[in-house]
N, C-alpha and C positions, 0 to 999 in steps of 0.2 A: 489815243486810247488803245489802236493796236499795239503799244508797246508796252503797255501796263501788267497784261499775261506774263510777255519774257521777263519782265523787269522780276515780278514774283519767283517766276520759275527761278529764275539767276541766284537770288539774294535765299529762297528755300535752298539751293544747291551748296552756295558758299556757308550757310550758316550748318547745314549738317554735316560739313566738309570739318569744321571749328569746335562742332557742340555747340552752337549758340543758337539765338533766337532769331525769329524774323521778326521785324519793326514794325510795331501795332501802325506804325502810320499809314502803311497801304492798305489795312481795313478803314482807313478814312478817307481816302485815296478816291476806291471801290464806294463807298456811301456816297461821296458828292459826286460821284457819275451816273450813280444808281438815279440820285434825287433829280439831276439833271435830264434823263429819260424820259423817267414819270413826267414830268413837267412840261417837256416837248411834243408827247405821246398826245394825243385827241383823249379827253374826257371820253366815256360812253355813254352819256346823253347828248351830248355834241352832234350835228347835224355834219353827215360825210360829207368833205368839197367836191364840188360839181365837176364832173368830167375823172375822168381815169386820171393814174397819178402812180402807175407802175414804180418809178423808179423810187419814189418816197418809199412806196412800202418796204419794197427791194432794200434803202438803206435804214428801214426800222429795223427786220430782221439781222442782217449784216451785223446792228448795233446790240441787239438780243445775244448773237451769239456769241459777241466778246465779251459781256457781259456774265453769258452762261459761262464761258471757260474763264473766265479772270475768277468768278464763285466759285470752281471745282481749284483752281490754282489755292485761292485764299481758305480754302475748306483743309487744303490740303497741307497749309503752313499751320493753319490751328491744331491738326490732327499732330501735325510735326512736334510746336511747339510742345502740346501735354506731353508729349512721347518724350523729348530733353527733358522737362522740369521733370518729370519722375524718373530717369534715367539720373539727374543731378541730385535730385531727392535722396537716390538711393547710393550716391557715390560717396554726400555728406555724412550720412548714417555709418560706412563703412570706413570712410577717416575720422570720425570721432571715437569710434570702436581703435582703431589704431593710436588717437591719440591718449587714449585714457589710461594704456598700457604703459606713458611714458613714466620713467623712473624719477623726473624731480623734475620741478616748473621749469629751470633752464630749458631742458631737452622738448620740454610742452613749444616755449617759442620759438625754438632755432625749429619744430616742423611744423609748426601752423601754416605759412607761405606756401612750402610744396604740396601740403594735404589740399589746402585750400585750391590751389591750382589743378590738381590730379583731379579734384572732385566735381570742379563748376564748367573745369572748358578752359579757362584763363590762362593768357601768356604769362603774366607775371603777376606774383601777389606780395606783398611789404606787410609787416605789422611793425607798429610802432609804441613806446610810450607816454603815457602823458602825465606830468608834474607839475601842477600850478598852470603857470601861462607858458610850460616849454612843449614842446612836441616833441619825442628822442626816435625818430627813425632807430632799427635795431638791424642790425646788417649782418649780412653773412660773412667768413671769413674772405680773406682778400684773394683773389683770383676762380672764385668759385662763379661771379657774374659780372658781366664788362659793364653792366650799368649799374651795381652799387660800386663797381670801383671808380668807375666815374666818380659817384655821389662822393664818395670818402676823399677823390681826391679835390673834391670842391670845399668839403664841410669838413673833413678831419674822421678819423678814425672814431671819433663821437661826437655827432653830427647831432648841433640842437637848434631848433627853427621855432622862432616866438609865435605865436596864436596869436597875429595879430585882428584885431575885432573885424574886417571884413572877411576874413580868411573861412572859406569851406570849414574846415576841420573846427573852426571857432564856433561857427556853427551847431558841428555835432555835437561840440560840448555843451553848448546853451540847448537845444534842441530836444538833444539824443535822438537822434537817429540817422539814417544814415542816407548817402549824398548821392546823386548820376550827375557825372561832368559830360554833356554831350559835345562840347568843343572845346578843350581846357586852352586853346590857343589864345581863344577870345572872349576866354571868361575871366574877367578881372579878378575875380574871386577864388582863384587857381591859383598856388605858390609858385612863385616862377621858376622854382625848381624840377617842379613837373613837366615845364613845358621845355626847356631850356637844357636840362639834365638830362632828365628819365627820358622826354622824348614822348611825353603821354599826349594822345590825340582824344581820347575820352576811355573815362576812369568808372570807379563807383568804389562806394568807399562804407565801414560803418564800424562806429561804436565798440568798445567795449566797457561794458559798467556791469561784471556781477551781482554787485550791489546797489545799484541805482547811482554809483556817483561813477565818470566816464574816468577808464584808467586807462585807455589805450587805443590804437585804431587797426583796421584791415584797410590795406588800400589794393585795388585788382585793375586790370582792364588787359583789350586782348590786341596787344602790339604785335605789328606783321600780321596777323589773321585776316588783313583785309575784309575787318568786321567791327562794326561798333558794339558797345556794351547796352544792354539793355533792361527794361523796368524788370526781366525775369533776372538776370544778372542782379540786378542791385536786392532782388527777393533772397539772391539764395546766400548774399555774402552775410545781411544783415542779420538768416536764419543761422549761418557757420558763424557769423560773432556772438550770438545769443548763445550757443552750446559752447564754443572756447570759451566764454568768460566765465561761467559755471565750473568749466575742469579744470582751468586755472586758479580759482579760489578753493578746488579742492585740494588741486596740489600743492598749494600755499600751505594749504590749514594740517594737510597731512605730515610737510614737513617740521613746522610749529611743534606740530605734535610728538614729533619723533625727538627734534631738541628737547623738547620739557621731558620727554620719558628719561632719555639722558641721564639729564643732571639730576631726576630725581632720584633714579638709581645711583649716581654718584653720591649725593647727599646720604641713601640707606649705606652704599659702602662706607663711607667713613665714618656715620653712625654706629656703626658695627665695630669700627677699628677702636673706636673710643670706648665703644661699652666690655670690647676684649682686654684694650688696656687697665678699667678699671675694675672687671674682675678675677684679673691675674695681677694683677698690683701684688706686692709685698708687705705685710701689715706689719707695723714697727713699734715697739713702747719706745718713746722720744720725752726726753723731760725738754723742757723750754729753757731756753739759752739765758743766761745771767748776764749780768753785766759784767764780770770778770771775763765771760767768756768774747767779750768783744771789744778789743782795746781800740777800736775808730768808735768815739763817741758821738764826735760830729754831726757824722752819718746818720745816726742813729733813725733820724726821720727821714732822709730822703733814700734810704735803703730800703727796701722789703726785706723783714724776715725771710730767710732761706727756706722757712716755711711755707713761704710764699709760691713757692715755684712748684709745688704739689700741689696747690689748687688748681694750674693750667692742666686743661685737658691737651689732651694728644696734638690737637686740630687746634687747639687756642697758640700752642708752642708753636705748630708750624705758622699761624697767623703774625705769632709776634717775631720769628726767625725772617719772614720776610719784609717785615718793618723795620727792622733795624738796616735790612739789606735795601730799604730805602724805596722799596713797593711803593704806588697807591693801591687803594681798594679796587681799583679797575683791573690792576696789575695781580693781584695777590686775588682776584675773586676767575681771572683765566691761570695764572698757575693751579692753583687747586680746583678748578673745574666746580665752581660755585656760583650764587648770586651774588652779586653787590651789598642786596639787605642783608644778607643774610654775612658777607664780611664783613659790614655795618653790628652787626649783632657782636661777634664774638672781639672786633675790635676793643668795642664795649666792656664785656665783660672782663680782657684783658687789663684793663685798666683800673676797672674796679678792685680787683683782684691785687694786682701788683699797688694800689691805693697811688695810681700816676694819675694827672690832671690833661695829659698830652700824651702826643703818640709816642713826641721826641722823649721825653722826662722818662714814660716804658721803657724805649729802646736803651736810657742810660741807665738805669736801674739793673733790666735784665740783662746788658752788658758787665755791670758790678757783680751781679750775682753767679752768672758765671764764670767771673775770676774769680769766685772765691775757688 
C-alpha cells in the first residue's frame, strides 16, 4: 500500500512529461483498498475489544494516512487529466483550423498524421485507406521516417493489407468505431505488422466515414514515451477522425466542383466559337449541282453532296478530324476538353448529317470530300 502514492506520483509525472493521461485503473486500485479499510475498521455499534490495543489503533491511522495522500495524489491526476483533455481539446480545434486551409484533398492527407500528433501528445500517427476488403496504409515519402521505410520495404512502395474478418480494423469497419490495443504483442487481433514492423506496444486507432460508410483509418500510439495509450487517447483520435472526414469530403466536393466549372466554361467557350462561325459565315446563291456536273456516277450515293460539309458545325469538323485520325470518344472527349455524352452527341449528329451509317463509312466520305 505504501507504494501506491509513489507509483501515482511516478506515472502523474511521466504522463505530463508526454501529454498523456494517467490510467483510470489506479482509481480502482485506490477503491479496493478504500472497500478493504471500511471492512477491517470496527462497525460503530460494535462493542470495543477488552483491554488496550495501542498498536492496532497506531496501525488504523498509519492506514488513514496513506489513504488520505494516495486521495490528494489521485485528486491530483484527475485535476491533471481535465487540464490534458482541454489542453488536447484545444490543440485539435487549432489543426483543424490549419487543416481546412489546405489547397486540395492530397495535401489534406499527406498532414493529417503530423497535425494529429502535434495535437493529441502521440509519437506517431498513420492514416490509411480503405477499398472493399483492402486496407492501403498511405506513406510518407521515402526517408522522411525509418519506420514507414521499414513498412515499404516489407509491403512495397504500395502497401495493401486484406481486412481479414478477425482483424481490429475489420472491426471498425463492421462496427465504426474506433479501437485501444492495450498489448498488441498478444492480441491476436493485431496485424502483425504492427507488432513486428511498426514495433507497436499499444495503439488506438478510429474510423473514417463522412458519410456513414468507413473510407479510411487514423492509427496513433505513443512509442518511446515510456507511456501507454489511453481511453482519453482513443476520445480525442476518434473526435479528430470525425472532423477530418467532414474536411475531406469537402475538399473532395470542392474540387468536383471546380472540374465541372471547367469544362462547363469550356463547353460556353466553344459554344461561342460556333455561334461566331455562324454569324460571320458568308452567304452564297449556290444552284445545286447537276448531273453533268459530276462525272463519278457511281458514287453518287455513297458520297455526301459538297453540300454537305456546311452543315458540320465548327466543333462537329473538329470531332470528325479526329475520327478519321482514328480517336475514340474518350480520346477525342480529352482532346477537346469535353464530355464523353456530349462527343456521343455531335458524333451523332455527324453522321446524320454526312447520311454515314458508321464512324468508319464518315471518315471515307469526309476523306472523299476533301479531295474534292
Amino acid at each position: 500500500m505504501d507504494e501506491l502514492p509513489q507509483r501515482i506520483r511516478s506515472q502523474r509525472a511521466r504522463a505530463r512529461a508526454v501529454r498523456g493521461y494517467v490510467e483510470k485503473q489506479l482509481w480502482t486500485e485506490l477503491d479496493q483498498r478504500i472497500a478493504a479499510v471500511r471492512a477491517q475498521a470496527p462497525s460503530a455499534g460494535s462493542a470495543a475489544p477488552a483491554g488496550p490495543a495501542p498498536s492496532a489503533g497506531s496501525a488504523g491511522l498509519e492506514e488513514l494516512e496513506i489513504l488520505v495522500r494516495t486521495a490528494d495524489e489521485l485528486r491530483a491526476c484527475e485535476e491533471q487529466n481535465l487540464w490534458m483533455g482541454d489542453r488536447a481539446r484545444v490543440g485539435i480545434h487549432r489543426a483543424l483550423g490549419r487543416l481546412r486551409r489546405c489547397a486540395s484533398s492530397a495535401e489534406l492527407l499527406e498532414r493529417v498524421p503530423p497535425e494529429l500528433a502535434r495535437a493529441c501528445g502521440f509519437a506517431r500517427a498513420m492514416i490509411s485507406r480503405v477499398h472493399h476488403s483492402e486496407w492501403i496504409p498511405i506513406l510518407p515519402p521515402p526517408g522522411v521516417d525509418p519506420d514507414t521505410d521499414a513498412f515499404r520495404r516489407a509491403f512495397g512502395d504500395k502497401p495493401t493489407l486484406s481486412l481479414r474478418h478477425m482483424l481490429l480494423e475489420a472491426e471498425m469497419v463492421r462496427r465504426r468505431i474506433g479501437i485501444l490495443v492495450a498489448d498488441a504483442a498478444s492480441d491476436p487481433r493485431c496485424h502483425e505488422a504492427f507488432v513486428t514492423i511498426a514495433g507497436a506496444h499499444s495503439y488506438v486507432g478510429a474510423p473514417l466515414m463522412p458519410s456513414g460508410r468507413v473510407i479510411g483509418f487514423l492509427h496513433a500510439d505513443r512509442r518511446g514515451q515510456d507511456h501507454p495509450v489511453t481511453q482519453d487517447d482513443l476520445d480525442n483520435i476518434v473526435l479528430f477522425a470525425e472532423h477530418v472526414g467532414l474536411l475531406y469530403e469537402r475538399a473532395v466536393f470542392a474540387e468536383e466542383l471546380q472540374h465541372r466549372r471547367a469544362r462547363v466554361q469550356a463547353a460556353q467557350l466553344a459554344l461561342a466559337r460556333d455561334l461566331d462561325a455562324v454569324s460571320n459565315a458568308e452567304l452564297r446563291l449556290q444552284l445545286p449541282p447537276t448531273p453533268e456536273d459530276d462525272p463519278e456516277d457511281d458514287h453518287r450515293d455513297s458520297t455526301p453532296p459538297p453540300g454537305r460539309i456546311a452543315l458540320l458545325s465548327t466543333r462537329e469538323r473538329e470531332v470528325l478530324d479526329l475520327i478519321v485520325a482514328g480517336e475514340t470518344n474518350s480520346g477525342i472527349a480529352r482532346e477537346l476538353v469535353l464530355g464523353e455524352q456530349t462527343v456521343k452527341t455531335h458524333v451523332a449528329h455527324v453522321l446524320r448529317k454526312l447520311g454515314a451509317t458508321s464512324r468508319a463509312e464518315a471518315a471515307a466520305r469526309y476523306l472523299r470530300m476533301r479531295g474534292r
